[in-house]
C-alpha positions in Angstrom: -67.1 -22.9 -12.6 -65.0 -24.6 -15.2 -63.8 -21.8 -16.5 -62.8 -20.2 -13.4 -61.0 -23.4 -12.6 -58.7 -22.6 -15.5 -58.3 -18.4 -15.6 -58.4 -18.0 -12.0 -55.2 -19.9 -11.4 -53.3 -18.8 -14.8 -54.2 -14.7 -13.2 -53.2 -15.8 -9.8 -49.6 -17.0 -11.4 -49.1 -14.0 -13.6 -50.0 -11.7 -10.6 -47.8 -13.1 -8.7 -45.1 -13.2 -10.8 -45.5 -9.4 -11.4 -45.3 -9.4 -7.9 -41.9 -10.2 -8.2 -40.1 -7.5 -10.0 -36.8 -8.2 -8.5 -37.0 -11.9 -9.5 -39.1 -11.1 -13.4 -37.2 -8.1 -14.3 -38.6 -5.1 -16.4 -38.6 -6.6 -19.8 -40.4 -9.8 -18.6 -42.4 -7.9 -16.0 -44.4 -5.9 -18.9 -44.7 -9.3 -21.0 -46.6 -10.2 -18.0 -48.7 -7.3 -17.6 -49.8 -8.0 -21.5 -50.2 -11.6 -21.2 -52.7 -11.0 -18.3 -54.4 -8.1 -19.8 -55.2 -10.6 -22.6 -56.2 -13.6 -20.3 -58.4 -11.5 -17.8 -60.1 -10.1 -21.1 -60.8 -13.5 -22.4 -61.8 -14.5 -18.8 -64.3 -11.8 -18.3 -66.1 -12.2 -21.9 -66.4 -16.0 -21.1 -68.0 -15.4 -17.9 -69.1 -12.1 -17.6 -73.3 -14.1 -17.2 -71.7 -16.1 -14.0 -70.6 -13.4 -12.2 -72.2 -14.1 -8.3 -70.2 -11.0 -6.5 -70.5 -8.7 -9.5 -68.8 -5.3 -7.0 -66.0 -7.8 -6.1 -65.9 -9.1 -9.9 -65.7 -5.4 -10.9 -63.5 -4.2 -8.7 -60.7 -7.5 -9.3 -60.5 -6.2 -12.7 -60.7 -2.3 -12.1 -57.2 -3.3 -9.5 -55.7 -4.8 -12.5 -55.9 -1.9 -14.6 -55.3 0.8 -12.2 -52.5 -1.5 -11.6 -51.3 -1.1 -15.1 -52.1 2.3 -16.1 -50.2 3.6 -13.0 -47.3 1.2 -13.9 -47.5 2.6 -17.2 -47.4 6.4 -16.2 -44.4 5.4 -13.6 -42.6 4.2 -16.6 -43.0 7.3 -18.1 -42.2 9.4 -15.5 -41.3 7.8 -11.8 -43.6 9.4 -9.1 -43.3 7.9 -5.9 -46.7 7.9 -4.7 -47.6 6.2 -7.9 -45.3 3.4 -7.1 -47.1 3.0 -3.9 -50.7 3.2 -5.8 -49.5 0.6 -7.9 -48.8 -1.4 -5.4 -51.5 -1.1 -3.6 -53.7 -2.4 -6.6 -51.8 -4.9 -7.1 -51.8 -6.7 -4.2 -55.2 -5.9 -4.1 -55.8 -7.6 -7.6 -54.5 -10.6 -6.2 -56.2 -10.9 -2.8 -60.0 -10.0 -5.1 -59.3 -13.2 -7.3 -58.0 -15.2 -4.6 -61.1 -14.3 -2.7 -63.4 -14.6 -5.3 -62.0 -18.1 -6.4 -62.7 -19.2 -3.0 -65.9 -17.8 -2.6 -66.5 -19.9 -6.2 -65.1 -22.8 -4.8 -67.3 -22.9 -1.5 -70.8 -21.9 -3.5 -69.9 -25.4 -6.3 -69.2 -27.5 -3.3 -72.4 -26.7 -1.7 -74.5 -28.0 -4.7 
């Protein structure tokens, strides 16, 4: 649970600051994207054993990087329903670690 104490709230910063484009701009917007790429890798080798929702684990980080590779390919070539996929997974990066840090925080309280 430490650890989560420390990743989950450094992702839930750097997703929400990719969450706002407007504010981040481009430049700093893909700095982003590669600082959490590196953070949720460290965070999932340090506690890949404590995983207690392993579909909602799997699926947190599978958003991330659907998230990325379809921000990559708009990059490259801007299709609209991409930017909605992207999105999509975004958001639903965010609302996986915010529910799984909860769900972590409730099962540590109750022992």
């Amino acid at each position: 649970m430490k650890k989560d104490l420390i990743f989950a709230p450094i992702l839930l910063v750097l997703g929400i600051l990719l969450c706002m484009l407007k504010v981040t701009l481009m430049p700093a917007h893909i700095a982003i994207s590669i600082v959490g790429v590196v953070v949720l890798a460290i965070y999932t080798v340090l506690t890949k054993k404590n995983w207690k929702i392993k579909p909602l684990e799997i699926g947190m980080r599978a958003s991330y990087g659907l998230a990325l590779i379809t921000g990559i390919v708009i990059k490259i070539k801007y299709i609209a329903v991409l930017g909605i996929v992207h999105k999509i997974f975004a958001i639903l990066f965010v609302l996986a670690l915010i529910a799984l840090f909860v769900l972590k925080l409730v099962s540590s309280k109750k022992k």
